[in-house]
C-alpha positions as CSV (number, residue, x, y, z in Angstrom):
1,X,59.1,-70.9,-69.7
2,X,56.0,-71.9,-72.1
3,X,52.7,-72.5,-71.2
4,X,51.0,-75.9,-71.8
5,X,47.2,-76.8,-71.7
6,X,46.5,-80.3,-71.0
7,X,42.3,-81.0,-72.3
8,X,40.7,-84.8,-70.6
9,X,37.4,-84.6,-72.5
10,X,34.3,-86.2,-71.4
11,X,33.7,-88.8,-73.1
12,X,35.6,-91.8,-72.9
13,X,36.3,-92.6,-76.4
14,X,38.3,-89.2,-76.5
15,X,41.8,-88.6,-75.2
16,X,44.1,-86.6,-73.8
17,X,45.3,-83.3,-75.3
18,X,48.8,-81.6,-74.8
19,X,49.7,-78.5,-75.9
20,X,52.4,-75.8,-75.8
21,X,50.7,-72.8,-76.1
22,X,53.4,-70.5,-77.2
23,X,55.1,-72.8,-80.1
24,X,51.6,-73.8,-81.3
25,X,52.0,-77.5,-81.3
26,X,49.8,-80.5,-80.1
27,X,49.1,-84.1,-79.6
28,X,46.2,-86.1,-78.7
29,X,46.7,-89.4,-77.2
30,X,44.9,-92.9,-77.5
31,X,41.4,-92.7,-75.2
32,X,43.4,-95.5,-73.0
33,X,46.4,-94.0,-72.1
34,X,45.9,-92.0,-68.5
35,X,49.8,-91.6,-68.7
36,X,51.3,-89.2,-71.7
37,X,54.5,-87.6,-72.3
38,X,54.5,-84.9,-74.7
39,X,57.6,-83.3,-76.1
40,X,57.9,-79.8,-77.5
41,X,61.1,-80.1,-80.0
42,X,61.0,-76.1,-79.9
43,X,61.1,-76.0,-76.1
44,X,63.2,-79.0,-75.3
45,X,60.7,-79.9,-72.7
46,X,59.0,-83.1,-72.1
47,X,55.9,-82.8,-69.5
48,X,54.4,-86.0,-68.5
49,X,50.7,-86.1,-67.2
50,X,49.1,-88.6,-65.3
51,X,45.2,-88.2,-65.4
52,X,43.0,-89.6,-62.4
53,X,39.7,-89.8,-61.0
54,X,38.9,-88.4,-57.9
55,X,37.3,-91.3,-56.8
56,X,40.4,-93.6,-57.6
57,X,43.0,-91.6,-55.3
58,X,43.4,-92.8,-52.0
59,X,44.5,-91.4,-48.5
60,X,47.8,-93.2,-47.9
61,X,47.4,-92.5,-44.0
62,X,43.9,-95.4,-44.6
63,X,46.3,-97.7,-45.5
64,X,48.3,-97.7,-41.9
């Protein structure tokens, strides 16, 4: 299976970068995306990432 690398930069007028290490290909995504699917063609693999912030997750036990 290939390796992906998945860069959230800093800033917030940058986006999210997917790559598939072993076929050499990459997208960046819009700055206001948090969801992204990216799609190697040589893989046939589509990996979805969902980027948070630690402070926006919540224990679902503090909801009971």
């Amino acid at each position: 299976m290939s390796s992906y690398t998945v860069t959230v930069p800093d800033g917030e007028e940058l986006g999210i970068r997917v790559a598939c290490e072993e076929h050499g290909t990459a997208e960046e995504f819009r700055p206001e995306r948090r969801t992204v699917a990216f799609f190697c063609e040589r893989c046939g693999y589509e990996i979805e990432v969902d980027v948070r912030a630690a402070d926006d997750w919540r224990d679902l036990g503090e909801m009971c």
